[in-house]
VOGU-3710 file (C-alpha; in Angstrom, 3 decimals, decimal comma):
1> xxxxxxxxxx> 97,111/121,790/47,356  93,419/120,735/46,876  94,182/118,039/49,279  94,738/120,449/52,306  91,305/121,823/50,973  89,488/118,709/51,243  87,618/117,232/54,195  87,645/113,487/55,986  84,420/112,214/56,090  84,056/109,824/59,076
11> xxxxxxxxxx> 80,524/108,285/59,240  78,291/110,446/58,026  80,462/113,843/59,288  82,825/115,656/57,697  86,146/117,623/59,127  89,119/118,956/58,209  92,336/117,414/57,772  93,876/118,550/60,914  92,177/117,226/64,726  92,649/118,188/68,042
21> xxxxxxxxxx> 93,700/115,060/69,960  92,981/114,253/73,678  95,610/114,742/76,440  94,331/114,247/79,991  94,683/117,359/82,606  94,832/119,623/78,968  92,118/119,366/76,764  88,722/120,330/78,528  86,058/122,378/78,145  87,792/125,920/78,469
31> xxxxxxxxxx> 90,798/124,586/76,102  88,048/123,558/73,755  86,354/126,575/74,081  89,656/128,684/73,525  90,442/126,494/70,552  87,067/127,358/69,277  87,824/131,269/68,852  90,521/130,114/66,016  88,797/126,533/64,436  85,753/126,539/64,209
41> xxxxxxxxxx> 85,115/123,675/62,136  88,030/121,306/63,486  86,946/118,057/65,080  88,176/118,181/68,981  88,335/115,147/71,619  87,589/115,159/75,306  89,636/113,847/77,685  89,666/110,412/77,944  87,027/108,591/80,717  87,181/104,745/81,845
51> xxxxxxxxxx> 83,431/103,241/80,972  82,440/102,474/84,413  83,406/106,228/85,483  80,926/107,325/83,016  78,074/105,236/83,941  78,447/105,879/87,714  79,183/109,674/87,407  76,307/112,371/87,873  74,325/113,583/84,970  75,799/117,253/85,940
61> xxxxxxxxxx> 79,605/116,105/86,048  82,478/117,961/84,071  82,595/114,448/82,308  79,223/115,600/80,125  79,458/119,612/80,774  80,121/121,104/77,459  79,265/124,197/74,877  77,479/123,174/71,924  80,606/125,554/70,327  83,046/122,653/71,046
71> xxxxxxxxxx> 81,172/120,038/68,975  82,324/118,784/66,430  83,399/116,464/69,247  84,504/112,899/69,639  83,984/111,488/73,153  86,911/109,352/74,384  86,674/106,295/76,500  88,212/103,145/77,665  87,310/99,954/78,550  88,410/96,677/80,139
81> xxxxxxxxxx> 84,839/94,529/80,211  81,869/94,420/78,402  79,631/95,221/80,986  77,809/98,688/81,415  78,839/99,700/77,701  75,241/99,643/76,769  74,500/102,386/79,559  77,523/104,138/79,195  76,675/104,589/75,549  73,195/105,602/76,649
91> xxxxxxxxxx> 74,490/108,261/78,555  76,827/109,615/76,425  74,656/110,126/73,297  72,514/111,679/75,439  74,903/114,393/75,968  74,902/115,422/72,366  78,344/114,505/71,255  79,243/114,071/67,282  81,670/110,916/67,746  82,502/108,199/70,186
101> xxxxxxxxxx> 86,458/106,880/70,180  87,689/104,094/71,889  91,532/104,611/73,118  93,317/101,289/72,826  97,029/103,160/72,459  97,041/104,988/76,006  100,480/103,517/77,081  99,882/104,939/81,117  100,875/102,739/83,769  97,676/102,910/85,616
111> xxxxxxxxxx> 95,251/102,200/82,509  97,625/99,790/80,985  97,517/97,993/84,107  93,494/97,822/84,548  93,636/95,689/80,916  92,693/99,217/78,829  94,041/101,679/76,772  96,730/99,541/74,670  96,770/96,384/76,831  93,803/95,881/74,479
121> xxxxxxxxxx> 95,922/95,657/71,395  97,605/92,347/73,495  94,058/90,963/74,078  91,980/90,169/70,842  89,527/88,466/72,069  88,167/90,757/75,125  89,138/93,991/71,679  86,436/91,997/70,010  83,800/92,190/72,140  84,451/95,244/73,154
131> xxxxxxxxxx> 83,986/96,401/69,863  81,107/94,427/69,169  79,505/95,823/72,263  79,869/99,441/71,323  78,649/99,381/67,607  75,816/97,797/68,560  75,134/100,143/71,108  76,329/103,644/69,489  74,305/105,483/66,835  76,870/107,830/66,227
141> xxxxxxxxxx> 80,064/107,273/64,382  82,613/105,112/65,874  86,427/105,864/66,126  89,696/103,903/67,008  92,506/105,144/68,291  95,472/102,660/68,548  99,515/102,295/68,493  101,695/100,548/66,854  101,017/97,396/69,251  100,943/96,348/72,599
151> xxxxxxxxxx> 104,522/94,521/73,271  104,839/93,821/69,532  103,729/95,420/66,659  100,039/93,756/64,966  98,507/97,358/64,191  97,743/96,118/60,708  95,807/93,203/61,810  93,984/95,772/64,331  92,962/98,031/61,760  91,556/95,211/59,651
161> xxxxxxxxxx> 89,555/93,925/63,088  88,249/97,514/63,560  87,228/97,912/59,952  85,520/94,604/59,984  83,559/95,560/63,338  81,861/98,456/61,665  84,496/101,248/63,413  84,604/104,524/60,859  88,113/105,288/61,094  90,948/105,191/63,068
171> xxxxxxxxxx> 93,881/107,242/64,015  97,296/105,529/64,672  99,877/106,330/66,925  103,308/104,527/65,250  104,659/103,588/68,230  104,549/100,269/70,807  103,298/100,690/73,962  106,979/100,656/75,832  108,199/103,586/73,837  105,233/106,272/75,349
181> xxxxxxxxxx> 106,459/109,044/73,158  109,800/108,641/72,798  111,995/107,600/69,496  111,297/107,420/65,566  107,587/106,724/64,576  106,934/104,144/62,277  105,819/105,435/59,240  106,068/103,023/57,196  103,912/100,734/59,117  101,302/103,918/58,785
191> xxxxxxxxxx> 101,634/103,325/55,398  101,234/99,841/54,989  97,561/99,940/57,020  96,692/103,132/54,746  97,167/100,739/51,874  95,117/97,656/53,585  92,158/99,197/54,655  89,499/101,595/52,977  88,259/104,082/56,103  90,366/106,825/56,978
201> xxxxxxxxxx> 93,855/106,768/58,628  94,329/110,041/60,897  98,082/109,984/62,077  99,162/110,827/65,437  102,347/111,931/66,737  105,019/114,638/65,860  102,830/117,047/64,075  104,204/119,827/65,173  104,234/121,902/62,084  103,530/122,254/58,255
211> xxxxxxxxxx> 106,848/120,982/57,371  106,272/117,551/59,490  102,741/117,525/58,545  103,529/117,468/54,962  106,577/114,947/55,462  104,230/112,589/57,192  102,118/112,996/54,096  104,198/112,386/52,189  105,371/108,832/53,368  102,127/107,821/54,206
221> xxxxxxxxxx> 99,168/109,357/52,276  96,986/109,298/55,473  93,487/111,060/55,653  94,241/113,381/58,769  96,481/114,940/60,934  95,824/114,405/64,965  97,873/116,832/67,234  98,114/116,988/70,594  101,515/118,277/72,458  101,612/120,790/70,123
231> xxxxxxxxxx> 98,432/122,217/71,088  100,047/123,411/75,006  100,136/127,166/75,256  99,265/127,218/71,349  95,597/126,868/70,860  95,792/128,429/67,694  98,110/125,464/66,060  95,546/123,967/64,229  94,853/126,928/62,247  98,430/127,590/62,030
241> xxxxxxxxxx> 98,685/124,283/60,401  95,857/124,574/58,149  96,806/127,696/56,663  100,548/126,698/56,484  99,512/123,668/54,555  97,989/125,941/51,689  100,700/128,587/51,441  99,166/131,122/53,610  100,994/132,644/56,864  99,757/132,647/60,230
251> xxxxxxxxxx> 101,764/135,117/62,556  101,316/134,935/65,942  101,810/137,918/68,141  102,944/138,727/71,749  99,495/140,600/71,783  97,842/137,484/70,877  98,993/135,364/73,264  99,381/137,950/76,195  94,803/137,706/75,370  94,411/134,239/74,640
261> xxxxxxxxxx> 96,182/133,515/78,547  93,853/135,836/79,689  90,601/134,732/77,904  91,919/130,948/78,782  92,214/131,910/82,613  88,422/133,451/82,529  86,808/130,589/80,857  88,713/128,191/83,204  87,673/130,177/86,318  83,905/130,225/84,678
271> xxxxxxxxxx> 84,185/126,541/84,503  85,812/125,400/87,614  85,297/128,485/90,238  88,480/129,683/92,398  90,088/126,147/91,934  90,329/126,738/87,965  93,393/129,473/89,363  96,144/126,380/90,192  94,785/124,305/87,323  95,490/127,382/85,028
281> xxxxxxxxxx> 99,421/127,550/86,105  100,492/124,581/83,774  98,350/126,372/80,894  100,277/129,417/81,578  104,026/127,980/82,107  102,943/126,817/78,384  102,430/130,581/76,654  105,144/131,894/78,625  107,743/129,485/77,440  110,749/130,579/75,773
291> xxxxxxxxxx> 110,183/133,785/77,277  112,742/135,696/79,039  112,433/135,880/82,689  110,102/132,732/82,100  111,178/130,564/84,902  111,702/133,991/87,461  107,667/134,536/86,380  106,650/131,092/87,191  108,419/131,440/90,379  106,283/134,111/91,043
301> xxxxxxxxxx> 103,186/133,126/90,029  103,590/130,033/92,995  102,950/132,598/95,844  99,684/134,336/94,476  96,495/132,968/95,189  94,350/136,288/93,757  92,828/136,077/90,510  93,917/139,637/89,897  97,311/139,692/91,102  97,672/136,683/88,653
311> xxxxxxxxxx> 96,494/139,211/86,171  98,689/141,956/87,068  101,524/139,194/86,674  100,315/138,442/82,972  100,041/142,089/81,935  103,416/142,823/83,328  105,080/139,962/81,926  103,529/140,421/78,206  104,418/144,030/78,415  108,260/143,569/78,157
321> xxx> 107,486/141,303/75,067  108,181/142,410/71,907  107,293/141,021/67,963
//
């Protein structure tokens, strides 16, 4: 059990075990912020940002906007050419962020296609430089986050690269680039670069709860735990996990989730202004799944365009729930 207990210490900053990964469209500042009101100590990721986005977007833009209560938090990007990394960097350490990670897994279309995200893991040389580009140019410490491989699998030899380019750790997605999310991870190959390489090895993929958690431990002694799917409509799943993991309960009400939709639609609307209402209807399809009448109230919730009748629909809704 003392390993559940333990932290990862990446660079010079420690965590716990379990991270909140990135997922694009999910995982901005209000999530954060909601996340924060059940980990407080977790390590959370932004969304991810190309490199030439960053450097060309305003100092004010959502892309920098965050609470000083989300940190600890590791700033994803991606990249295709070594140009404007050393002002990108600039401007990202200048927003006050704990960690920088650079995605070479995403397996999108659209990013694949630009020669980022995991067409990197095809390209060695142009990884290299990249690489070499931001350690020289980041003060902070330096993640990886990677797949299996591009069209074949040569994770191993990528975690050896990244180790050798100074990176701090890395987190692993067991799967190629072809398979997205679908089909059996690869544990073993987890395993294999856990045994190859001496910074830490955060998994991600399929932690979904303490029984796969510990499972995945079990076959591949990694460092950390990254979860992201998981995380929709349960913002509390990292403390869920971290509790189940050392033979405590978490219970999860109707009550608190009925608040938690609530608090999430306020700090959205703080965020974005009237707009945050339509962004918060996939949050909210989320907490009210598996509920009955689930699909009748999402129905419903497509004709409203008041902030309070949206409310009226949550209350009612969460009142015919029962523990």
């Amino acid at each position: 059990m003392s390993f559940w207990k333990e932290k990862i210490k990446i660079g010079t900053v420690e965590v716990p075990r379990f991270i909140a990964g990135p997922m694009d469209g999910f995982t901005d500042s209000p999530f954060r912020k909601i996340m924060r009101k059940f980990s407080p100590h977790e390590l959370l990721y932004t969304e991810i940002a190309h490199v030439s986005t960053i450097v060309h977007a305003p100092e004010n833009t959502n892309i920098f906007r965050f609470e000083q209560s989300e940190r600890p938090l590791n700033f994803q990007i991606t990249a295709n050419k070594f140009e404007l990394i050393d002002v990108a960097c600039q401007k990202i350490l200048a927003s006050g962020v704990d960690m920088v990670d650079l995605n070479i897994g995403c397996p999108a279309r659209n990013v694949v296609g630009s020669g980022s995200g995991s067409a990197l893991m095809g390209d060695i040389p142009r990884l290299i430089g990249i690489l070499r580009q931001l350690r020289k140019h980041l003060s902070v410490p330096f993640t990886v986050k990677m797949r299996a491989g591009f069209k074949e699998h040569n994770a191993l030899d990528i975690a050896r690269l990244t180790q050798d380019e100074g990176v701090d750790a890395i987190v692993v997605h067991p799967r190629l680039q072809k398979h997205k999310f679908s089909g059996k991870p690869d544990y073993s190959l987890v395993a294999e670069i856990k045994k190859n390489i001496s910074i830490p090895v955060i998994i991600s993929g399929d932690i979904v709860d303490v029984e796969s958690a510990k499972n995945v431990y079990e076959q591949t002694g990694v460092d950390g735990f990254m979860v992201s799917r998981a995380l929709r409509g349960a913002p509390w799943k990292l403390k869920e996990l971290s509790m189940g993991c050392l033979d405590k309960e978490y219970r999860v009400t109707s009550e608190s989730v009925h608040r938690t939709a609530l608090d999430h639609l306020d700090a959205i609307l703080d965020y974005y202004g009237t707009s945050g209402l339509y962004m918060f209807r996939k949050h909210l399809s989320c907490y009210i799944k598996g509920g009955p009448d689930a699909c009748e109230f999402r129905s419903r919730l497509m004709i409203h365009d008041s902030v309070d009748a949206v409310k009226d629909e949550i209350n009612s809704f969460f009142r015919t729930q029962s523990d």
